[in-house]
C-alpha positions, -999 to +999 in steps of 0.1 A: -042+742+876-057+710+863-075+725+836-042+745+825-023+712+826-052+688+805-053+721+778-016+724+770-014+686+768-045+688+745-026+710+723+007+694+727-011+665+711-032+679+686+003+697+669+024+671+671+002+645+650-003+677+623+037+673+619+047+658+587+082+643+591+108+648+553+111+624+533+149+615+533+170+593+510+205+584+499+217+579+463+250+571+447+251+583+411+284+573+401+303+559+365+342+557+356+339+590+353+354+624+372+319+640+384+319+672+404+284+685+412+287+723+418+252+736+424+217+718+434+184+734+438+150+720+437+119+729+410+081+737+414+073+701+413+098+690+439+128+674+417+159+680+424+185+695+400+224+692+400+248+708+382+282+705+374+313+690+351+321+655+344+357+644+331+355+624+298+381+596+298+375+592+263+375+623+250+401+636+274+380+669+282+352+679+309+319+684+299+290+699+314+271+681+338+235+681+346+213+654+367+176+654+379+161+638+410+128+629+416+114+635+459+121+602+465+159+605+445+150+578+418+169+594+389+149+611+361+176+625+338+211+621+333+227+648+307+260+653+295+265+690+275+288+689+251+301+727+243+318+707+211+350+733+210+364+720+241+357+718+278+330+731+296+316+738+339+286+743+349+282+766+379+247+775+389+208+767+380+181+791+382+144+788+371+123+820+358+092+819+338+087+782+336+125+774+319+158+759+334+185+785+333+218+776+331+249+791+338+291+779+331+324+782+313+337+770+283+369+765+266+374+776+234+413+778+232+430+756+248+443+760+272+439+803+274+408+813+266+376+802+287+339+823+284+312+821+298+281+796+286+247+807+292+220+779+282+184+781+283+164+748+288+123+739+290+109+717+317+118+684+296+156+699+295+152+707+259+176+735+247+160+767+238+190+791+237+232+780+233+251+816+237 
């Protein structure tokens, strides 16, 4: 019974200091601007991406929103996507085949007609494709 005891405490012991705890952390991105983030997901080298609209004072429209975190949530990237013929959402973020996929709405008669904005960026969040 001794043995059985000294063995599972062994192991108890040897898992626990293979446990790695996450790395956690708080940020506040903010401005005097409206910002809605709608979608997050993470890339292959673990920085976070965030997606969603941000309300130009200025302009008086709302412009597509995207923000990248590094692991430790100092801020990489902060861009702004102007659809240029009115306001624009985005939705959701995908990656395939080592680009940034991105997926919204834009206005293009205001205030009726909305379609749907499909943008292609590379790892550096340099536009490939504007549909």
């Amino acid at each position: 019974m001794k043995n059985k005891i000294i063995i599972i405490l062994t192991l108890l012991v040897s898992c626990n200091s293979s446990l790695y705890s996450q790395y956690t952390f708080q940020n506040i991105i903010s401005s005097p601007d409206d910002q809605v983030i709608n979608y997050v997901t993470e890339d292959d080298e673990g920085n976070f991406i965030m997606v969603g609209r941000k309300y130009s004072q200025e302009l008086g429209i709302t412009q597509g929103y995207l923000t990248r975190l590094d692991p430790s949530g100092d801020l990489l990237d902060e861009i702004v996507l102007d659809s240029t013929q009115g306001s624009s959402i985005l939705f959701n973020v995908f990656f395939f085949n080592d680009s940034l996929f991105l997926i919204g709405s834009k206005q293009i008669d205001y205030p009726a007609i909305s379609e749907l904005w499909y943008l292609k960026l590379d790892k550096n969040l340099i536009k490939a494709v504007m549909v």
